[in-house]
C-alpha positions as CSV (number, residue, x, y, z in Angstrom):
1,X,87.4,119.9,124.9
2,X,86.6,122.1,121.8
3,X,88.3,119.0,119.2
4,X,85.9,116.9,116.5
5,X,84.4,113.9,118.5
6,X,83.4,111.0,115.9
7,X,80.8,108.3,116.6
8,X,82.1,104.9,116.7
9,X,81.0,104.0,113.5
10,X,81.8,107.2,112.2
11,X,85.4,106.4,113.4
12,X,86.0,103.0,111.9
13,X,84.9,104.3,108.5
14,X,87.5,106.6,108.8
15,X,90.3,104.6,110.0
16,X,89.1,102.1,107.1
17,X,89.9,104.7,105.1
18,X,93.0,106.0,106.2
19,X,94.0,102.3,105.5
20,X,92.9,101.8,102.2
21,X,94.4,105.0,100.9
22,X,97.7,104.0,102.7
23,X,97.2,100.4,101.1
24,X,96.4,101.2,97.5
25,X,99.6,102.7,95.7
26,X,101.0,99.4,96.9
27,X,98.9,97.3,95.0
28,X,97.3,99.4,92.2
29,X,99.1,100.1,89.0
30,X,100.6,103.6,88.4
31,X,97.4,104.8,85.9
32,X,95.1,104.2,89.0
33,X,97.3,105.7,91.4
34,X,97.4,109.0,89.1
35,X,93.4,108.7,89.0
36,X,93.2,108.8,92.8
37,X,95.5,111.8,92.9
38,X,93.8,113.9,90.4
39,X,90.7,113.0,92.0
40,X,92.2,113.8,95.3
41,X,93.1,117.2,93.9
42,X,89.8,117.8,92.6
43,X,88.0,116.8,95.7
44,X,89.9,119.6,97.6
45,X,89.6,122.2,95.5
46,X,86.1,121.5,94.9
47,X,85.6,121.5,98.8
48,X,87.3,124.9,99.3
49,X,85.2,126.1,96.6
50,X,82.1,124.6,98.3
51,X,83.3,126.6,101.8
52,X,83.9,129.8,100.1
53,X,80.3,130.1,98.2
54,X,78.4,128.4,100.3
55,X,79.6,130.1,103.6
56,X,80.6,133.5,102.7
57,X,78.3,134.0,99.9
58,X,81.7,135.3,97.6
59,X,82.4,134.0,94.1
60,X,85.8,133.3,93.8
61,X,87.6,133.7,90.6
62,X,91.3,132.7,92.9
63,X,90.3,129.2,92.4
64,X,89.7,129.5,89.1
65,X,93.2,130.7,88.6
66,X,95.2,128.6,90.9
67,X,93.7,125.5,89.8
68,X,95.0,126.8,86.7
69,X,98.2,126.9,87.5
70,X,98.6,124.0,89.4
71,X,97.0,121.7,86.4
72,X,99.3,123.6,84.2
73,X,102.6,123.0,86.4
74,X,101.7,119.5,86.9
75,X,101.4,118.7,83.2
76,X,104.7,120.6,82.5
77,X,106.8,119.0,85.4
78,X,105.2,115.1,83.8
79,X,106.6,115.7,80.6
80,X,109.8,116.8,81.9
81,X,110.6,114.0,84.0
């Protein structure tokens, strides 16, 4: 089959996880919740950014500008409601 195969261990620490983000926006306080999901954001983007230099050789100025955007929207949809 042509899907990821993970290592046992591999496996667990991923399932472990999967269980501690599910876990923690029930027992962490909202500022540490907010944390995790602008570091969740960054992580991505930085990832994506990581794919598109690192793979394809290409400078992307998109990123740049969406990330823009999307820290821009964010802020203005918190401080409306």
């Amino acid at each position: 089959m042509g899907g990821i195969q993970l290592s046992r261990g591999r496996a667990v620490v991923a399932a472990s996880l999967a269980m501690a983000l599910l876990i923690a926006p029930q027992v962490a306080g909202g500022y540490l919740v907010s944390l995790m999901c602008v570091l969740g954001i960054h992580l991505i983007a930085s990832a994506g950014l990581n794919i598109m230099t690192g793979y394809t050789g290409l400078i992307s100025l998109g990123h740049a500008a969406f990330m823009g955007v999307g820290c821009y929207t964010s802020a203005w949809l918190a401080q409306r409601g």
